[in-house]
N, C-alpha and C positions, 0 to 999 in steps of 0.2 A: 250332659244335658242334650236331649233331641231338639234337633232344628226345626222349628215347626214347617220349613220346608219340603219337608219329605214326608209331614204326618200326615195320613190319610184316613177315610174310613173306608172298610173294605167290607164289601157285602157277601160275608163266611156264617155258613152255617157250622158249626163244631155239635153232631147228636154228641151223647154222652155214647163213651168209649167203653168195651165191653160187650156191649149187644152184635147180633150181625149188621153188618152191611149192604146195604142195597142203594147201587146206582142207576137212575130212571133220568125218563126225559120227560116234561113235560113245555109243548109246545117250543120257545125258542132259549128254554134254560135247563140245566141239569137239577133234578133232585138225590139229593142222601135218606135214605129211608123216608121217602115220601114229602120230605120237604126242599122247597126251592132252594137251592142253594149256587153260590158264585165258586167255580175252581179256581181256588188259587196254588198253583203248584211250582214244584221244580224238576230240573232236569237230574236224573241219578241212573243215566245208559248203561253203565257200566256195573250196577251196584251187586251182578252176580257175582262179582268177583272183590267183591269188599268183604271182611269178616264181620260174622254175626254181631259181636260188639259194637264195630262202625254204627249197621247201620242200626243195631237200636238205640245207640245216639243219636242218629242222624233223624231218624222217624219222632226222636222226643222232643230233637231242637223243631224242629216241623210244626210238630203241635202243638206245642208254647210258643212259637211264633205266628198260630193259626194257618199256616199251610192243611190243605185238605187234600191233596193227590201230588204222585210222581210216577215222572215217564221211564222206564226202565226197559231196554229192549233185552229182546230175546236172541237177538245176534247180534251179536258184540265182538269186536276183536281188535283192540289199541296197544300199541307198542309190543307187536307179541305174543299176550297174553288173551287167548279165546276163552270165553269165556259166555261161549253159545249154548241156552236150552236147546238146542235139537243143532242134528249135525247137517252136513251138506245135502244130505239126505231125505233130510226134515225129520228125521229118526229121536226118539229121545237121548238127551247128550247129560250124563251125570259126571258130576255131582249136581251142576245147575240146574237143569228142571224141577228137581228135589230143590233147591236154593230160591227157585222163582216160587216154589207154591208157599215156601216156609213164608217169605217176604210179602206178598198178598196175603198170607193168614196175621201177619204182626201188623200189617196193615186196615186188614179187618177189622182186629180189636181196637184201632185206634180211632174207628169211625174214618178212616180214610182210603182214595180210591187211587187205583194203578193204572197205568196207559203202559201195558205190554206192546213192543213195537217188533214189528217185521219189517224186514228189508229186502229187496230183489237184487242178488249180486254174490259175491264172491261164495257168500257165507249160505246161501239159495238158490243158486244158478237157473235154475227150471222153475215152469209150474206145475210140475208132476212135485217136485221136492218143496215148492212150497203150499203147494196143496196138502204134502203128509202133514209139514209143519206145521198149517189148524189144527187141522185132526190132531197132533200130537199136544198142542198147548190147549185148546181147547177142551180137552179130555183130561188133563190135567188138573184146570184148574176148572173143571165145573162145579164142582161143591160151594165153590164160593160164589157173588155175587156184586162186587166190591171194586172187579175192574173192569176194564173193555180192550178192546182188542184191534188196534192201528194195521190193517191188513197187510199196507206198503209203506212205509214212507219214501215221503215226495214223490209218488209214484210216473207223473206226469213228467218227471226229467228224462230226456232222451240219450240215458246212458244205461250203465247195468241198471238202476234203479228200476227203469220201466215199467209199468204192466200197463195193458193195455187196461180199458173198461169191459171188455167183452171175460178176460180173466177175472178180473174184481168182480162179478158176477158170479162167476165159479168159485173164487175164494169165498165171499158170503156167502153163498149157499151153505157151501160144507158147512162151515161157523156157524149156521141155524140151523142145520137141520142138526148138529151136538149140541147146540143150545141155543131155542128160539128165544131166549127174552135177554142174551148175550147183546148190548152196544157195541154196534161194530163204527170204525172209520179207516180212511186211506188217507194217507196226508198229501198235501199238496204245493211244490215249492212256488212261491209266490199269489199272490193276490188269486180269489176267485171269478171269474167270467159268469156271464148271464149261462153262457154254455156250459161252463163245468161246473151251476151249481144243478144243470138237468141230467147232466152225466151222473154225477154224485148220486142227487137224491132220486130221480126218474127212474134212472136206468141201471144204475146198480145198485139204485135201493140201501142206499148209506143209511147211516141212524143220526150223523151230526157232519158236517165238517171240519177242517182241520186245515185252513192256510196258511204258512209258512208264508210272516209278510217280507217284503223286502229289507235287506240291511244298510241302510245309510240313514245319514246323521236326520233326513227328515222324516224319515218313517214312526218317530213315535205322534208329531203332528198330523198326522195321516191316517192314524188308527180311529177312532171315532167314524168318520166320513166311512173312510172305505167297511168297517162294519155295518153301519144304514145301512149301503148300496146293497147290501144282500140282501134284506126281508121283502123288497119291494117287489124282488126278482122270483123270489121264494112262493111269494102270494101268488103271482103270476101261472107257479110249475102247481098252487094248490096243495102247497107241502111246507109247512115249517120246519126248521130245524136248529139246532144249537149251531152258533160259530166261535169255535172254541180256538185261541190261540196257544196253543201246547209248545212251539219252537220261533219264538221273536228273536230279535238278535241279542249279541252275547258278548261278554269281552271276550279279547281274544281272538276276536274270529278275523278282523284286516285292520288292525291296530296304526299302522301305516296311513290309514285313511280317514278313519273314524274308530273310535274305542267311546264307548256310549258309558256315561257317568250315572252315578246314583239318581239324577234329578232328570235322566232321560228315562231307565227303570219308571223312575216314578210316573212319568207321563204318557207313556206308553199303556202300561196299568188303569190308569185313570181312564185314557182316550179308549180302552176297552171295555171298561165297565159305565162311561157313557154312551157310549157307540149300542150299547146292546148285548154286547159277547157272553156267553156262559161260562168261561173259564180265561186264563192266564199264566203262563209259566215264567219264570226265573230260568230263564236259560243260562247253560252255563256250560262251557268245555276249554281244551287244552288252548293254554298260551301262542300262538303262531308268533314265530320268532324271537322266543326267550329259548337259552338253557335248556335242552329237553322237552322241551314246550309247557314248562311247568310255570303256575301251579295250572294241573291236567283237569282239576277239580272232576265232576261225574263221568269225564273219560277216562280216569285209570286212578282207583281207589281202593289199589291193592296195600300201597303203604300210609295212605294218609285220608279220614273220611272226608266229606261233603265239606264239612260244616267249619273247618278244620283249615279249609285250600282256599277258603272266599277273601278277595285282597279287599281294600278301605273301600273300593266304590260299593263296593256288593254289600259289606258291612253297613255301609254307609243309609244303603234303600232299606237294610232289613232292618236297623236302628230304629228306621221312623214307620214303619209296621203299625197298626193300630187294628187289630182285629175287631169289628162290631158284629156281635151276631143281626142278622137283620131278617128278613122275608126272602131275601135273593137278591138276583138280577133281573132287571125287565127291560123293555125295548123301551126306550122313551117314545 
């Protein structure tokens, strides 16, 4: 029996599955084939290197649970096992580039959308090499319509991750001039600034943002608030945009300190979808300081899928799920 503690209504559009897909923005929300709809996704980094069967379990549990998008990067490389569309080079890297377009066409048909992610660093080292890398995913997957395309993640951390904004420039460009009606974003660890929401949308000309909010125990009461403080900021630059939460915290990640429960999940989701935000994910990766670091869940699902590796708490949020189709999201 569901705890009515955790039942929610969540503002999901599910089109009927079959037709193409098409992902838009309108003003400070995402639409699916022309209608306003709320992301709600999960995190599946690793899913080039799950077999075909995983994940078309995993994309089924997705949408009988009402999940409508998953973040899947395109450099990846956990315990070992690489498992990168393009190579150092930004070259294309098979079998997976072939694996990423199959996965976005299975996702097409589902009525659901992809956040292909790039990263600057081992797997990317330049922007000569991540410059090919657009050009090489981009070109890939232009026929469809169904995902968008994370230029950097947490681009603004001053390690390999880095790009500057004057690159992020360079990188969208390329990415519109192979496909102008392509949703681009660059993610960003931690909260947004009045400054980096003019970087973003001013000056490198983003299509939405992408904050990676902070991970302690009081960040899901935080979400709300700190979503407002952007549209005020947003009106100011004369530019709306979606603020999409794609990477919240997660178990696993410093268990030590905090390891956030089903009923934080849940408040976090909530304090998003009142706060304003267009989207949401279920984060989720490897155990830090278990066995292996298991279960590894969306970082390493070569032997075991998604849906498969989620322990009672995660269970526990998706239990009380209640998907409503509705109109969307809107800013209160």
């Amino acid at each position: 029996m569901r705890s009515p503690l955790f039942i929610m209504l969540l503002l999901v559009a599910l089109p009927s599955a079959g037709a193409a897909t098409t992902l838009g923005i309108s003003e400070t929300h995402f639409t699916i084939n022309g209608r306003p709809t709320f992301l709600l996704g999960v995190s599946y980094y690793g899913g080039l290197g799950a077999s075909r069967a995983s994940v078309t379990q995993d994309l089924d549990d997705c949408r009988r649970l009402g999940f409508n998008w998953l973040r899947v990067w395109a450099t990846w490389d956990a315990w070992g096992d690489d498992v990168s569309a393009v190579n150092r080079d930004g070259a294309p890297r098979e079998p997976y580039l072939k694996k990423l377009r199959w996965l976005v066409g299975e996702c097409n048909r589902r009525a659901m959308i992809v956040d292909v992610t790039l990263t600057r660093g081992p797997l990317l080292p330049t922007q000569e090499a991540h410059l090919a890398a657009v050009r090489t995913i981009v070109g890939s997957l232009r026929e469809y319509s169904n995902w968008y395309l994370d230029l950097a993640n947490e681009r603004n951390i001053r390690d390999a991750r880095y790009v500057s904004i004057e690159e992020l420039q360079a990188l969208r460009a390329e990415a519109k001039k192979l496909a102008p009606t392509l949703l681009i974003t660059a993610s960003q660890g931690g909260d947004v600034s009045a400054k980096d929401l003019e970087d973003y949308l001013s000056r490198a000309q983003l299509d939405f943002v992408t904050p990676h909010r902070p991970r302690d125990k009081s960040s899901p009461a935080r979400t709300a608030d700190a979503t407002r403080r952007c549209f005020p900021q947003m009106e100011k630059l004369g530019r709306l945009a979606p603020v999409h939460y794609q990477e919240p915290f997660r178990r696993g990640y410093d268990p030590s300190h905090w390891e956030p429960t089903a009923r934080d999940f849940a408040a976090d989701l909530q304090g998003a979808i009142a706060g304003g935000a267009a989207g949401w994910c279920l984060h989720n990766g490897g155990q830090r300081g278990a066995p292996g670091e298991e279960p590894r869940r969306s970082f390493d699902m070569r032997r075991h899928r998604l849906f498969d590796q989620f322990d009672a708490e995660e269970r526990a949020f998706l239990d009380g799920l209640v998907a409503v189709p509705a109109s969307g999201s809107a800013r209160p």
